[in-house]
C-alpha positions as CSV (number, residue, x, y, z in Angstrom):
1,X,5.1,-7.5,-3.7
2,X,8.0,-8.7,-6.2
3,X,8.8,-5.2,-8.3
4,X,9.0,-7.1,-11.3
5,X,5.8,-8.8,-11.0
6,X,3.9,-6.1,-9.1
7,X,4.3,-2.9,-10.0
8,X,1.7,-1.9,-12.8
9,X,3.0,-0.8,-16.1
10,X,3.4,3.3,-15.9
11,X,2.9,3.6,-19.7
12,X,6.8,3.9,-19.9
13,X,9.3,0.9,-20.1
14,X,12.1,3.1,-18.7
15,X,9.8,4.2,-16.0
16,X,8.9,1.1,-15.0
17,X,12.4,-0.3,-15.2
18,X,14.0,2.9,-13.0
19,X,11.2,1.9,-10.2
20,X,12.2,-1.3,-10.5
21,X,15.5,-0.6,-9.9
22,X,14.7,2.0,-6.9
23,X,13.3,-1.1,-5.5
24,X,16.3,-3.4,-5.9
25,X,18.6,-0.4,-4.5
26,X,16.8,0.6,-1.6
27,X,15.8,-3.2,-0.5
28,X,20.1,-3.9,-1.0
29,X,21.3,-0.8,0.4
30,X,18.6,1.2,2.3
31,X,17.2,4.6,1.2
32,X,19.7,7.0,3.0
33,X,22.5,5.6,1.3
34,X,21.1,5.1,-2.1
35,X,22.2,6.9,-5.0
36,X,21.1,8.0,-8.2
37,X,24.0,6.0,-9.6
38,X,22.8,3.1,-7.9
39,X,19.1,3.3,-9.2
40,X,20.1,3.3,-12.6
41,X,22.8,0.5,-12.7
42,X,20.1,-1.0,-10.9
43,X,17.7,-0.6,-13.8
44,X,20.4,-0.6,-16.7
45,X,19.6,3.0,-18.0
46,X,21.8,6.3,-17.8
47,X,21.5,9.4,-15.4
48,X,20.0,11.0,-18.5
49,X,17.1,8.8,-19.0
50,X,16.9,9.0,-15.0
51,X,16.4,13.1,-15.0
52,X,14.6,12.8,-17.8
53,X,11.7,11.5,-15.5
54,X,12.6,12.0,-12.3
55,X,13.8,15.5,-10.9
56,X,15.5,13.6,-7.7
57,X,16.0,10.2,-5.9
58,X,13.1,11.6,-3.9
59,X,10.6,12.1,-6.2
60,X,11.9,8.3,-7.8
61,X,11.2,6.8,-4.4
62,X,7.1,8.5,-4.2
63,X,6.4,7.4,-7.6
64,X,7.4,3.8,-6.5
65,X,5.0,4.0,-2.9
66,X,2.3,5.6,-5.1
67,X,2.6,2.5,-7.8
68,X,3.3,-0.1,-5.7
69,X,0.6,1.1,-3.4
70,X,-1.9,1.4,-6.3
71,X,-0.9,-2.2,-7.3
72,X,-1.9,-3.7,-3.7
73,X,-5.3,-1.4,-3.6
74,X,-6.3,-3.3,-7.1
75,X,-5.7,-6.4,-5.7
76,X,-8.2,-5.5,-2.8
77,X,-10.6,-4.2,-4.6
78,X,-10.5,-7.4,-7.3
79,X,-10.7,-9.5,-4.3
80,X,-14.5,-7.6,-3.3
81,X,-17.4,-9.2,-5.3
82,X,-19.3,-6.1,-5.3
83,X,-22.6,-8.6,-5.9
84,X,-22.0,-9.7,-2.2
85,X,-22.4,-8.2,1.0
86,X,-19.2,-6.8,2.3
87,X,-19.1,-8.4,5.7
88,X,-19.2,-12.1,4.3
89,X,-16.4,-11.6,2.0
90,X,-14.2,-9.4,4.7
91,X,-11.6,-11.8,5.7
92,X,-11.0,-13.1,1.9
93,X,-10.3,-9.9,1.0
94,X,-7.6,-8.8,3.5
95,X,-5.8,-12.5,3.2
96,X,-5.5,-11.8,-0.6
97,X,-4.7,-7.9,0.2
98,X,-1.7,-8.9,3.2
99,X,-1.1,-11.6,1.0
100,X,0.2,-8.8,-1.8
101,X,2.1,-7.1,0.7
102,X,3.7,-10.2,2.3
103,X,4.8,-11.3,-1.7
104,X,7.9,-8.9,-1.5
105,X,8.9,-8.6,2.3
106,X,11.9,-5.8,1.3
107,X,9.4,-3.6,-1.0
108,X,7.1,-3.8,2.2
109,X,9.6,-2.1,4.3
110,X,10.1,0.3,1.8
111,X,6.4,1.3,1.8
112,X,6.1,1.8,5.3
113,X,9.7,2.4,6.5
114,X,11.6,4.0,4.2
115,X,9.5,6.5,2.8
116,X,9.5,8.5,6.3
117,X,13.0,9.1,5.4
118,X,11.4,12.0,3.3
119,X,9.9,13.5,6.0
120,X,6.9,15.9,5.0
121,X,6.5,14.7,1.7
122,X,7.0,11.0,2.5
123,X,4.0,11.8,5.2
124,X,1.8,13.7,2.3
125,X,2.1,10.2,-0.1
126,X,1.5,8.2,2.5
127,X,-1.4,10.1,3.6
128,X,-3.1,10.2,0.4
129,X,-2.3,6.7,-0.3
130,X,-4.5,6.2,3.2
131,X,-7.1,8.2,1.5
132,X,-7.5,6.3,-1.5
133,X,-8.0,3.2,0.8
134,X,-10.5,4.9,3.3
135,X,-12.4,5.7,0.0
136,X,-12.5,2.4,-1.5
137,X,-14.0,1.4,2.5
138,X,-16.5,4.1,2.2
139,X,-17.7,3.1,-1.5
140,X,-18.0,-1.0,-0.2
141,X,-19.9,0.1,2.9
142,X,-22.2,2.6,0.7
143,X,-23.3,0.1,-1.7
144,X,-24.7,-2.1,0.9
145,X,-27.6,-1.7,1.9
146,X,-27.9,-1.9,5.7
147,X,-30.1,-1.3,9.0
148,X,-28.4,1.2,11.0
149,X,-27.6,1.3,14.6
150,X,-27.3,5.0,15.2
151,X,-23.9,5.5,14.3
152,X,-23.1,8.8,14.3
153,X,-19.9,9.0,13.5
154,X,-19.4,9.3,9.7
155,X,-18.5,6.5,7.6
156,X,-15.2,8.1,6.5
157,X,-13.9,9.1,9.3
158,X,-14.6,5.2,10.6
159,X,-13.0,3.6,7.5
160,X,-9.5,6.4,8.2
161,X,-9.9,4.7,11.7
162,X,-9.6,1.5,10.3
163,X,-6.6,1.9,7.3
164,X,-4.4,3.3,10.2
165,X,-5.3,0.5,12.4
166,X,-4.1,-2.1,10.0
167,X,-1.6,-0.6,8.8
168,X,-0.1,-0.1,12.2
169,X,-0.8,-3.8,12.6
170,X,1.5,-4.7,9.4
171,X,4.0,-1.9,11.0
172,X,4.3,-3.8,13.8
173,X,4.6,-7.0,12.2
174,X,7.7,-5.4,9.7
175,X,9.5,-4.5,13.0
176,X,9.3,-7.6,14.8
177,X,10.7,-9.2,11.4
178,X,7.4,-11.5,10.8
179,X,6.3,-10.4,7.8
180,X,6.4,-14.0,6.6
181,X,3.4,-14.1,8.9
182,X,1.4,-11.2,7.9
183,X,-1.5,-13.7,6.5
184,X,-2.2,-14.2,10.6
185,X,-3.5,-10.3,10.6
186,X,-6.4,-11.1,8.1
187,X,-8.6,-12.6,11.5
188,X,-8.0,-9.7,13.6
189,X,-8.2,-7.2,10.6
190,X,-11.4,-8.2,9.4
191,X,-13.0,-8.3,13.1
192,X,-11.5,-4.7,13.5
193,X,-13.5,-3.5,10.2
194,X,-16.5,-5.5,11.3
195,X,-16.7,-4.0,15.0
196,X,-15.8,-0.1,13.7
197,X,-18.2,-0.5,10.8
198,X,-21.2,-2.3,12.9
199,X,-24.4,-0.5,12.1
200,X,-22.1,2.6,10.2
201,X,-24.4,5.0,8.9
């Protein structure tokens, strides 16, 4: 996910561009070390225009995880053909989704590294970033019409099963250092929402 390329338009050019520069500072220097001075050299705009939108380096680095996040949720849900039946189209949809997240391996390490820096709210972001994937799971499932297999366990509490579980997978693959090969978790990925979604009701 390349910042400049990525990250959706917030409806503010100096937004956008102290984001980008959050981005750049954290993926040169690390979180804990950044600086507010950093961020905007980074993005070529003063402190001022920096508090005017941003309280603290904080809340700079959540409105990045929340937009960059967003960005790599509309690239999975562009990828689903909501025509089609969700299990034939499964696979496709997590290469092109991993394949977002592999684009920019130092903004990926920022999404699921470095916002833990922030401790409680860093957790809170992240959780309802899991959320708004977990619903997007739910709404595919839903509109598919299906034999069930008595499942009893509910469909969203399944699909939360399943965000963590890959995102644990692409964890693991930041922390061995192959994130170059994160297009190799699409097999197992898809197989793992297959087999936890089998006959969901």
């Amino acid at each position: 996910m390349d910042a400049t390329t990525t990250l959706p338009e917030a409806g503010n050019d100096y937004r956008s561009r102290l984001l980008g520069g959050m981005a750049a500072s954290v993926a040169h220097r690390g979180y804990a070390v950044t600086t507010v001075a950093d961020i905007v050299r980074e993005a070529g705009v003063s402190k001022r225009t920096f508090y005017e939108h941003f309280a603290t380096k904080s809340d700079c680095l959540i409105a990045l995880y929340q937009s960059a996040s967003h960005a790599a949720l509309k690239v999975l849900k562009d990828a689903m053909d909501p025509q089609r039946e969700w299990t034939s189209q499964v696979e496709y949809a997590l290469q092109v989704y991993l394949g977002c997240l592999a684009s920019d391996p130092q903004l990926l390490r920022t999404l699921f590294i470095e916002i833990l820096h922030l401790g409680q709210p860093g957790l809170a972001v992240r959780r309802q970033m899991y959320q708004e994937l977990a619903d997007f799971i739910v709404q595919v499932v839903a509109a598919t019409p299906r034999q069930g297999m008595g499942q009893t366990i509910p469909v969203a509490t399944l699909a939360m099963a399943i965000v963590g579980g890959i995102n644990e997978l692409v964890l693991k693959a930041i922390e061995d250092d192959r994130t170059e090969h994160l297009l190799e978790l699409a097999a197992p990925a898809s197989a793992l929402v297959r087999a936890v979604l089998s006959g969901a009701d």
